[in-house]
Structure formats: structure tokens, C-alpha cells
C-alpha positions as a printed NumPy array, in Angstrom:
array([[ -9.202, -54.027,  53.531],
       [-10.369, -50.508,  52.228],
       [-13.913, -49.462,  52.824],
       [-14.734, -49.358,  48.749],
       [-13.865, -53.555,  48.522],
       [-16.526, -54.086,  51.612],
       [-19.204, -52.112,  50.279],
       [-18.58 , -53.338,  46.371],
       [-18.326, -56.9  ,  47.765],
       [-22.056, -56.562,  49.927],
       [-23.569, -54.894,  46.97 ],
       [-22.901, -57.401,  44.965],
       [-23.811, -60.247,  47.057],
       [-26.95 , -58.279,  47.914],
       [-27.905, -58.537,  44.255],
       [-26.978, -61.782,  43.673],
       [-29.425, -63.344,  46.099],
       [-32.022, -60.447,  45.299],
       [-31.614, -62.174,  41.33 ],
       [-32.227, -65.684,  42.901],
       [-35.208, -64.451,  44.94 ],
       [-33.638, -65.081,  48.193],
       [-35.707, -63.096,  50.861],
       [-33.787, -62.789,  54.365],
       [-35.855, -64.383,  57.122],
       [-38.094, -61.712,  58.65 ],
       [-37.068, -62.628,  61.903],
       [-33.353, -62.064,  61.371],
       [-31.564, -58.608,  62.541],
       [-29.218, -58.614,  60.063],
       [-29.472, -59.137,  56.337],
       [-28.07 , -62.747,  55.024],
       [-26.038, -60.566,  52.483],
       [-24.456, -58.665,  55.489],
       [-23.814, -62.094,  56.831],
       [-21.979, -63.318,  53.676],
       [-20.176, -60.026,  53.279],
       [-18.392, -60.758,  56.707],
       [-17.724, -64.359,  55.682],
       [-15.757, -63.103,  52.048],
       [-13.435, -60.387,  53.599],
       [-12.795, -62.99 ,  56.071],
       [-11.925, -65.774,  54.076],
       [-10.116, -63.027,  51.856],
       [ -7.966, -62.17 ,  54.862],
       [ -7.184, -64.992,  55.478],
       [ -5.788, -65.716,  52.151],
       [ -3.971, -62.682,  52.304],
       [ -2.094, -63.719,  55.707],
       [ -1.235, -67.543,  54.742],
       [  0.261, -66.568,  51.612],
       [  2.113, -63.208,  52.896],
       [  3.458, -65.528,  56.383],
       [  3.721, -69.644,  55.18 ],
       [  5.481, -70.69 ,  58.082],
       [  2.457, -69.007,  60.93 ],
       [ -0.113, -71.309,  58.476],
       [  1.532, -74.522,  60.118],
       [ -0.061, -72.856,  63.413],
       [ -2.785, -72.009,  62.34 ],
       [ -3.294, -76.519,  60.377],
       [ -1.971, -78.192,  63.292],
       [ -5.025, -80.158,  64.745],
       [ -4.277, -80.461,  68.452],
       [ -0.961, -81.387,  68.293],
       [ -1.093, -82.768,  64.726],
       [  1.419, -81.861,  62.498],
       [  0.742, -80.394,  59.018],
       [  2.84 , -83.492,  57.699],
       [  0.688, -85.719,  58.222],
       [ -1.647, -85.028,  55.974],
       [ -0.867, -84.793,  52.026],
       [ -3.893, -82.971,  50.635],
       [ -3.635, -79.831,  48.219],
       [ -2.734, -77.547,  51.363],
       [  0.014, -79.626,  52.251],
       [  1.379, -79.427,  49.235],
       [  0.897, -76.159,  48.164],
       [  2.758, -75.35 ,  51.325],
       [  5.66 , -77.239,  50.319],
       [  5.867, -75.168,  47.197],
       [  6.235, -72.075,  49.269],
       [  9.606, -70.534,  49.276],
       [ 11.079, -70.506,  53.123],
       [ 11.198, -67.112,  54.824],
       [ 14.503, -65.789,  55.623],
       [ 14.964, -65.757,  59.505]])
């Protein structure tokens, strides 16, 4: 992640809850669009490494032993649509 996506992605969320009159809790030592920032590049990492590396997402689904199989919601089957990694 470049340094122009974070700061484009807080300002914007800063704005947004500014337009819905969200105040941050006075209390609170770090702003609730700071909070949300860290929450989006996250969750767009992490988007970015299950689709670049399929087969590490089965490590990162399995429940405590559970295999991925055994479930058959949208992840499982948008994994199955994945084309296998050469080894």
C-alpha cells in the first residue's frame, strides 16, 4: 500500500462520518475515522493476499482443524473457481 491510498482512503472516511454528524467520543485518543482507515487497508490486504496466494487462504479458513470442505458457502466456492498454482 502507497502512502497516497492511506491518506485518500482516511480523508474520505473522515468526511463521510463528518456528513452524517458522527462526532468521535471525546474520551477516545484516536479519531473513529483513523480507526476505520486501519480496518479498510486491512481488509484490502487481505484481499490482495487471498486472491494473489489461493492455496495459503485454506490456512488461513481452517477452523481448528476444520477443513475448508466442509463448508459450501460463497468462499468455498469461489475458491474452487481458483485456478491451482503451479508447484
Amino acid at each position: 500500500m502507497n502512502d497516497t491510498l492511506i491518506v485518500t482512503v482516511s480523508v474520505v472516511l473522515d468526511d463521510r462520518l463528518r456528513a452524517m454528524g458522527h462526532r468521535t467520543d471525546c474520551r477516545a485518543q484516536t479519531s473513529d475515522s483513523a480507526v476505520l482507515t486501519v480496518g479498510v487497508i486491512a481488509a484490502c490486504q487481505a484481499r490482495c493476499w487471498l486472491h494473489s496466494s489461493p492455496s495459503s487462504a485454506s490456512t488461513l479458513t481452517s477452523n481448528h482443524g476444520t477443513p475448508v470442505g466442509s463448508s459450501k458457502g460463497p468462499f468455498r466456492i469461489w475458491m474452487n473457481s481458483q485456478p491451482e498454482e503451479p508447484e
